[in-house]
C-alpha positions in Angstrom: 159.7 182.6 27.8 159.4 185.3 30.3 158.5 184.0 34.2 154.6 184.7 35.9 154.4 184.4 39.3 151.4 184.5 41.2 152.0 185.2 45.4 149.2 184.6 47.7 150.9 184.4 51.2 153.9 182.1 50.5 155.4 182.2 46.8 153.7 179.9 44.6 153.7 179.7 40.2 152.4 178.3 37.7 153.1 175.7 35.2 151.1 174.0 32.5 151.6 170.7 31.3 154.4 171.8 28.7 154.9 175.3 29.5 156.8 176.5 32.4 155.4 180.3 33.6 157.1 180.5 37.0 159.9 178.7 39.2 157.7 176.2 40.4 154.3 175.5 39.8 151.2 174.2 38.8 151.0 171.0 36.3 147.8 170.0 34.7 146.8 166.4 34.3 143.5 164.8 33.0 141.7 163.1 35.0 137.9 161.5 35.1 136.9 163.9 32.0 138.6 166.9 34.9 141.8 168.5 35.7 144.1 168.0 38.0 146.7 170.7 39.9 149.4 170.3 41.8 150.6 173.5 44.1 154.3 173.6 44.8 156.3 175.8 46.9 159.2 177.5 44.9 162.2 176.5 46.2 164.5 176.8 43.4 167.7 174.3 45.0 165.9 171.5 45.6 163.0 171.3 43.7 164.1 168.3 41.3 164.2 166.1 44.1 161.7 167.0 46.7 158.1 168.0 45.5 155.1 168.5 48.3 152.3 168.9 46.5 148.5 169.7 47.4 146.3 168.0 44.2 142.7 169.6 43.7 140.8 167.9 41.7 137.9 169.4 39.5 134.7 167.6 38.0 132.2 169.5 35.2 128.9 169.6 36.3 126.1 172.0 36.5 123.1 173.0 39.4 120.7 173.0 37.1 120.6 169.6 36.3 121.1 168.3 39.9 125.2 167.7 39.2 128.1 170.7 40.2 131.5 171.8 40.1 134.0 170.0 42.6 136.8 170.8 44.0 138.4 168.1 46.2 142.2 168.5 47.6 144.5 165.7 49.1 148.5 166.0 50.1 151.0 164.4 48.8 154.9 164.3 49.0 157.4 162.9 46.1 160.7 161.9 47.0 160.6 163.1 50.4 162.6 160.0 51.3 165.4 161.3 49.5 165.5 164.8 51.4 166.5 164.6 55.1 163.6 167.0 57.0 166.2 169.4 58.3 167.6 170.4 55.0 165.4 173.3 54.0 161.8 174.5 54.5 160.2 172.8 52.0 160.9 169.5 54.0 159.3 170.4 57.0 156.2 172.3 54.8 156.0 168.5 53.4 155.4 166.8 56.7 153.3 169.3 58.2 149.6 168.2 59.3 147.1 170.4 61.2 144.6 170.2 63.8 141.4 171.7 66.2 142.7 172.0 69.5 139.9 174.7 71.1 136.7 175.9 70.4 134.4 178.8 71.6 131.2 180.7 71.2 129.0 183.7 72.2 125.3 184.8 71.4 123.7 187.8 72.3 121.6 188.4 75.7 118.3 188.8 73.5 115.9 185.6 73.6 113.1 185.8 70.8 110.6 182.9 71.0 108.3 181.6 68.7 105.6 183.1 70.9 107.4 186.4 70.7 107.3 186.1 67.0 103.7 185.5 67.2 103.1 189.0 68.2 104.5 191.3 65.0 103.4 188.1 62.5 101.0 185.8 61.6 102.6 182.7 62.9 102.3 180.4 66.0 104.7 177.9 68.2 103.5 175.0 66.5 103.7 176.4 62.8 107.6 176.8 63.2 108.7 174.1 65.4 107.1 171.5 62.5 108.6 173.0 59.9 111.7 174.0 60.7 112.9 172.8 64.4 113.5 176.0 65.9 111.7 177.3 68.9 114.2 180.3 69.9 116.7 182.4 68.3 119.3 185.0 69.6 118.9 188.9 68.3 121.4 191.6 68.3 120.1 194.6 70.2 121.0 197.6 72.0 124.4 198.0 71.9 125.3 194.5 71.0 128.1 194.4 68.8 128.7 191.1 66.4 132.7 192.1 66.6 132.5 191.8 70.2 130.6 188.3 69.7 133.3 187.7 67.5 136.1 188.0 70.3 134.6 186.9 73.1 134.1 183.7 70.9 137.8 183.5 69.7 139.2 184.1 73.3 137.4 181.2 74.8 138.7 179.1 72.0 142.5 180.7 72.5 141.6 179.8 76.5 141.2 175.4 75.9 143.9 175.3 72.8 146.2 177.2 75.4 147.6 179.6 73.3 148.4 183.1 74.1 146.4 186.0 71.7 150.4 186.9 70.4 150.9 183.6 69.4 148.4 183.5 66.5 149.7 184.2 62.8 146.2 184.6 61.2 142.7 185.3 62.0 140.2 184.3 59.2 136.7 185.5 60.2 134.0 184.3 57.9 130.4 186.1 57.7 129.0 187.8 55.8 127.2 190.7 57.5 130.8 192.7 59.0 130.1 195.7 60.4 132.5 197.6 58.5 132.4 197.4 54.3 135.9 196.7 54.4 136.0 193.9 56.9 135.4 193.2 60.6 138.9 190.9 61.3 141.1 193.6 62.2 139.0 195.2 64.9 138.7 191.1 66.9 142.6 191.1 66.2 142.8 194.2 67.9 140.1 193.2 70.4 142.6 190.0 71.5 145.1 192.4 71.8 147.5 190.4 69.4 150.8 192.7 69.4 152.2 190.8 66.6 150.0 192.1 64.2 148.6 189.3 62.5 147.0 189.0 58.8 143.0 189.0 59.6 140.7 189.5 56.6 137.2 188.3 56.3 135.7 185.5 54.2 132.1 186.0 52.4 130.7 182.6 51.7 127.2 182.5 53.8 126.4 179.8 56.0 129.3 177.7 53.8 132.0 180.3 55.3 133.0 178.5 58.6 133.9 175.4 56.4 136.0 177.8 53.6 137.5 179.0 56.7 138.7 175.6 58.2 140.2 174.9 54.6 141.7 178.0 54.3 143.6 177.8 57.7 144.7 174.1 56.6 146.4 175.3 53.2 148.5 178.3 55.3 149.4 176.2 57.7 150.4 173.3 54.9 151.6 175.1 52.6 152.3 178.3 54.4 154.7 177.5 57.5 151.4 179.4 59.8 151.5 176.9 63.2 148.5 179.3 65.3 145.1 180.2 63.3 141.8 181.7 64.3 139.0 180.2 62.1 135.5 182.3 63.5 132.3 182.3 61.9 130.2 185.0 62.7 126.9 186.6 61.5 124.2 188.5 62.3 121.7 188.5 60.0 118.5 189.4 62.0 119.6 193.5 60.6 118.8 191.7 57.2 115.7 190.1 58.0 112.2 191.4 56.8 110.5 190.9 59.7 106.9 191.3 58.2 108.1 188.1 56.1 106.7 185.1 58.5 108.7 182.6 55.6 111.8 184.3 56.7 112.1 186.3 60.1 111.3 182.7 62.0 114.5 181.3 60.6 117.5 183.1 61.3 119.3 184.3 64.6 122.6 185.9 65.5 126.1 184.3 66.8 129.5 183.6 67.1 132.0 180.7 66.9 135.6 180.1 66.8 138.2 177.4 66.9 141.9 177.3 66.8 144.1 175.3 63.8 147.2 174.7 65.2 150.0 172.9 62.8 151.3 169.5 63.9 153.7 166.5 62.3 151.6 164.9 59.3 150.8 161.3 61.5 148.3 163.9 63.7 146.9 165.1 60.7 143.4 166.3 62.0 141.7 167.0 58.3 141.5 163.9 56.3 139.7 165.7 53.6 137.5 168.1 52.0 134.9 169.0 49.0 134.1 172.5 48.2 131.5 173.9 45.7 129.6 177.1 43.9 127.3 177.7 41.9 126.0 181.3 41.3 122.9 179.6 38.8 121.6 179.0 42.1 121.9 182.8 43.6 117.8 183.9 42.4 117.0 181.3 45.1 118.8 182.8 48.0 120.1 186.4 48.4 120.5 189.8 49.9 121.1 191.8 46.9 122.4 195.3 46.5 119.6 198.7 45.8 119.6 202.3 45.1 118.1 204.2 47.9 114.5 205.0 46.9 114.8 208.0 49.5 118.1 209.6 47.2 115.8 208.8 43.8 112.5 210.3 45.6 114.4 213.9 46.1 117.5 213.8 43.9 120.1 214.5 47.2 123.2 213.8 44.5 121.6 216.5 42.0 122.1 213.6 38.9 119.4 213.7 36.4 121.4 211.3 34.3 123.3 208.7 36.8 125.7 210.4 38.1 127.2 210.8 40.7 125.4 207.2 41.3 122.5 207.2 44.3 123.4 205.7 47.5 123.0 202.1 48.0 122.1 199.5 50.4 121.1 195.8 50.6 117.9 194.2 50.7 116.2 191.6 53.3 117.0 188.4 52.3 114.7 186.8 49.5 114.7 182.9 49.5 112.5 180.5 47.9 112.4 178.0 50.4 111.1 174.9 48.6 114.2 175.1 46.3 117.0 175.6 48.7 115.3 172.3 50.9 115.6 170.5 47.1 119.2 171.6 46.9 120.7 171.2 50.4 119.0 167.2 50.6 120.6 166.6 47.1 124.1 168.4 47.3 124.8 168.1 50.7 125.0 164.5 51.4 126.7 164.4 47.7 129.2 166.4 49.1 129.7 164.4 52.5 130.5 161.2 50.1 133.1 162.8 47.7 134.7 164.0 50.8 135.0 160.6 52.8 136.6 159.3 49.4 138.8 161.6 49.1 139.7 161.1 52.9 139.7 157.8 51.9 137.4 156.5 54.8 134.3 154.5 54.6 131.1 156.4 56.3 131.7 153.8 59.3 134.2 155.9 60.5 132.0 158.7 61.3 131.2 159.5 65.1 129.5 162.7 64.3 127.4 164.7 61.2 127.6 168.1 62.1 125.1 170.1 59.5 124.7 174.1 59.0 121.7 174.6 60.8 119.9 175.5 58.6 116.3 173.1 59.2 115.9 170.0 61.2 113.9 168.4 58.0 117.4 169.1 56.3 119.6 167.9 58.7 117.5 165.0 59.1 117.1 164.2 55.6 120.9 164.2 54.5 121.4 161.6 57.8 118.9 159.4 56.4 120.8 159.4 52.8 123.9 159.1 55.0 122.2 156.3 56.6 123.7 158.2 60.0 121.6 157.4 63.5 119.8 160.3 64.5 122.1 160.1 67.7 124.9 160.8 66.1 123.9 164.2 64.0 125.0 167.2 66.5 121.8 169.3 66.4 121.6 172.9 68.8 119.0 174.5 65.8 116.0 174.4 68.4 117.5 177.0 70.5 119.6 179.3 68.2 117.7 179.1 64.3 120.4 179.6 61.4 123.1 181.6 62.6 124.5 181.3 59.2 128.5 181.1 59.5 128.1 180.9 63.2 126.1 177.3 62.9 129.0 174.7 62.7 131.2 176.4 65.2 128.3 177.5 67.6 127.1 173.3 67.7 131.0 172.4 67.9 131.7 174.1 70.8 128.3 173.6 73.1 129.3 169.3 71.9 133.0 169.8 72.6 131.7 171.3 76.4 129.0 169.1 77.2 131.8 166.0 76.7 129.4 165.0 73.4 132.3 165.1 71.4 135.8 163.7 72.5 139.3 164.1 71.5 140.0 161.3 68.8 136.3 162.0 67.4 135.7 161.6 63.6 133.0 164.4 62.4 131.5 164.8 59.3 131.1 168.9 58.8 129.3 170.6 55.7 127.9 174.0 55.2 125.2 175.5 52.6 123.4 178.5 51.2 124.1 181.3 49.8 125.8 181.9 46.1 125.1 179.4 46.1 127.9 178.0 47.9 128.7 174.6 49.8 131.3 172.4 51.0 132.4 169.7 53.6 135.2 167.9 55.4 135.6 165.3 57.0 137.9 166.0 60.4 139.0 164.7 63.4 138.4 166.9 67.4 141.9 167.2 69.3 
């Protein structure tokens, strides 16, 4: 049977249940009425006797109906008794753990009240602050540049983790409005001046990236051999605001936040576990979606009477039906938060902190009622910033990390929500 590898980073293949398509692979198990996978490194000399594994495991559900797909990952290593840890790779992949060791953030100069708002729509102080918390927001302007946010973020978390710019071996930035089509990482990994050239690509996820991030970093540095990774969340989606729209343009603001994933033995293991989700049923309720240029149709600038070559395009303000998007964050989110503490294996006692996207205060409040969380423990900075999408979790890490809030040895309850739509949690621990 001939061999199908599948590389992303480090060398991993696949393997069903009874057929083998790689070295090493993947082997699929029932379980609950879902599947379960096991990743494993190929390493072809010792692979009978020493098998780390990640395990995701997947539940059938739907949006629709108020249920979703799951994915949930935990660690695992077979045999590794039988392997001393100095005898390949593999053995010090197995024990590897990771954790947050700095944080940073940056938001532009530009305040914009809810009185400011007042002025170009039909809105008032009181009318926002009710219904959604906020009371300021930070707007790109000028010649304010969300990569610059970007960097300035990630070297303020590079400056507490105490780790030099060349010591990094990925940068992950997650938003979703990069100001190049192709991707806004390289330019911070040249603005850090990192002279070893390391992998940055962007991750598109919405106000859920920062938490893909987080995840991402902990499977390269698990299952990768990374030790150093940037995880920044970064958007600015006032340039996609309509701000005509009062349901809208009183919502969202502009930011940056970063924190550093270092690698570290397995017993300081900083992320216990995790629960990620999409569900693109739920996309009509919240997106920015693509448009021909009504200016190329108007006067025909490609010459095409018959589609091609194709009019330019652009994207559209973001459309959101609020009411539904408060019905799916309350419902999912706290949904979420659970499947994660099970899978971290830790009862909801063992939460110091709930640290929401922040998105709404009725939100945020409503999942720490389900959660039966004291308001004085749920990390809220959505009154001076709005939704910063991506930027959210990071943004309210950092300013709780710096006030002394939030203390090495901290357990935090994370999740992110919106767009696709996507969302996720995890359920870590600071320093």
């Amino acid at each position: 049977m001939a061999n199908t590898t599948i590389a992303a980073g480090p060398t991993f293949s696949l393997q069903h249940r009874y057929q083998v398509l790689g070295r090493v692979g993947i082997s699929t198990l029932r379980q609950q009425q879902g599947h379960t996978l096991f990743f494993t490194p190929a390493v072809p000399a010792i692979r009978r006797r020493f098998c780390p594994s990640i395990g995701i495991y997947q539940d059938r559900q739907s949006f629709s109906d108020g249920t979703f797909n799951s994915v949930m990952c935990s660690s695992s290593v077979e045999g590794a008794d039988k392997v001393s840890t100095d005898q390949s790779r593999v053995s010090r992949l197995g024990s590897r753990g990771c954790k947050l060791i700095g944080c940073g953030s940056a938001v532009p100069s530009l305040n914009v009240s809810n009185d400011d708002l007042a002025k170009i729509v039909d809105t008032n102080d009181q009318w926002i602050s009710v219904r959604t918390g906020i009371r300021n927001r930070r707007v790109l302007s000028g010649k304010d540049s969300l990569t610059d946010l970007a960097a300035e973020a990630a070297r303020k978390a590079l400056e507490m983790a105490e780790v030099d710019p060349n010591d990094v071996d990925l940068i992950l930035l997650c938003s979703s409005t990069p100001e190049d089509l192709f991707g806004s990482a390289p330019q911070i990994q040249r603005a850090l001046g990192c002279k070893s050239n390391p992998l940055s690509f962007d991750i598109t996820a919405a106000c859920s990236g920062f938490m893909l991030g987080l995840v991402s970093a902990a499977c390269y540095i698990r299952g990768g051999g990374f030790k150093n990774v940037l995880v920044i969340g970064a958007d600015a989606l006032s340039r996609y605001v309509d701000w005509t729209d009062r349901g809208t343009c009183i919502l969202f603001g502009d930011a940056a936040g970063a924190v550093v994933v270092q690698a570290c033995d397995i017993g300081e293991d900083g992320l216990f576990g995790f629960d990620l989700h999409s569900d693109g049923e739920g996309q009509r309720h919240l997106n920015a979606s693509i448009k021909d240029n009504e200016t190329d149709k108007a006067f025909g600038t490609n010459g095409s009477s018959f589609g091609f070559p194709p009019t330019g395009s652009s994207y559209s303000c973001i459309q959101m039906n609020g009411k539904e998007v408060f019905r799916f964050a309350v419902r999912a989110v706290p949904q979420s938060i659970e499947a994660a503490l099970e899978n971290a294996g830790l009862p909801r006692s063992k939460i110091d902190w709930l640290l929401l996207h922040q998105a709404n205060q009725r939100i945020l409040d409503a999942v720490a009622t389900r959660l039966e969380v004291p308001s004085e423990h749920v990390i809220s900075n959505l009154a001076n910033y709005g939704n910063t999408s991506a930027a959210s979790i990071p943004l309210a890490l950092d300013e709780a990390v710096r006030s002394g809030k939030v203390q090495a040895g901290h357990v935090i309850a994370a999740a992110g929500f919106g767009a696709g739509l996507t969302w996720g949690s995890a359920i870590l621990r600071w320093g």
